[in-house]
N, C-alpha and C positions, 0 to 999 in steps of 0.2 A: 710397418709401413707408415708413410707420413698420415693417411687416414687414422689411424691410433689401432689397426687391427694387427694382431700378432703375425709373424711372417712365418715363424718356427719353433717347437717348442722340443728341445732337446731332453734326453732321460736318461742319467749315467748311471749305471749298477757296477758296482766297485767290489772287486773281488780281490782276495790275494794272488791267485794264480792267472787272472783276465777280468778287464775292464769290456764291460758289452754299453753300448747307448741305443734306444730307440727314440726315432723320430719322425714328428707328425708337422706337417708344413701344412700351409695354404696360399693362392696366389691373391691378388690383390684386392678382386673384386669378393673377398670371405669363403670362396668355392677351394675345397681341401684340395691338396696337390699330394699327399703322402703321408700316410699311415701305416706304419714300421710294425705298429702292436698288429695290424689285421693282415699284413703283408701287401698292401694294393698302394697303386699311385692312380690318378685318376689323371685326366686332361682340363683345360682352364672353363671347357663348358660344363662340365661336369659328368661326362661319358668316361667308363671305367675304360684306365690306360693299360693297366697288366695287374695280377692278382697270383699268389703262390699261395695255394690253397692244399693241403692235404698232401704234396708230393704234386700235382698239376701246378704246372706253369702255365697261365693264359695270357697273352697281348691282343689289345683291338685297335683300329684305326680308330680314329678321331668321328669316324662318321657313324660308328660301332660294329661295324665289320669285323669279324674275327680275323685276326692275323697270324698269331700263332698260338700252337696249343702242344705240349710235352706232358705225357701221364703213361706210366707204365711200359717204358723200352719204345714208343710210339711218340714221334716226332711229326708235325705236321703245318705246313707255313701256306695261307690262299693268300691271292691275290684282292684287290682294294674291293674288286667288283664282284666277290666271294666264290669264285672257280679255286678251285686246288691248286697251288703252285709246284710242289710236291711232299711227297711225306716218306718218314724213312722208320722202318717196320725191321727189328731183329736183323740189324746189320744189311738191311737193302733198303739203297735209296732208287727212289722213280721219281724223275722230271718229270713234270707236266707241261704242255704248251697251255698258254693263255685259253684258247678253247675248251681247254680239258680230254683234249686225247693226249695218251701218252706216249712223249716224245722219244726218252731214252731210259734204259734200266740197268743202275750198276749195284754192284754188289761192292759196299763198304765197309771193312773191319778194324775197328778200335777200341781202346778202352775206356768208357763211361768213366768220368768220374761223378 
């Protein structure tokens, strides 16, 4: 950045059979934006943006609201105002309306990768 603080700091591991790189950025104001070694990106205030921790997938709003959460066949995405939007459990998924009663219920089959 024209302030003299790093924007990005890239990390190449060279293999014969694959090339891997990790990287850790920041936005302008010195607040981290992505950390490839810890698995997370954050947002420019500094509230955690998503994180892949252990097999869990988490995303949160900007405002820290949980947005979405994936761990163990269990899929699950709320709404800004933290109601459930829906969640989808062993091949069934269930809409939620914004209130939180439930709207509709289907039964979905495919293969995870």
């Amino acid at each position: 950045y024209k302030n003299g603080k790093e924007k990005s700091v890239i990390t190449y591991d060279y293999h014969p059979t694959r090339t891997s790189s990790m990287i850790k950025s920041w936005y302008e104001n010195g607040q981290i934006s992505r950390d490839d070694s810890l698995n997370k990106k954050w947002y420019e205030n500094g509230q955690l943006k998503s994180e892949d921790v252990d097999g869990t997938d988490r995303e949160w709003y900007e405002n820290g609201q949980l947005k979405s959460e994936r761990v163990d066949g269990t899929d699950r995405e709320w709404y800004e105002n933290g109601q459930l939007k829906y969640e989808f459990v062993n091949g069934e998924m269930i809409n939620y309306k914004i209130n939180g009663r439930k709207k509709k219920k289907k039964k979905y089959y495919f293969n995870r990768i």
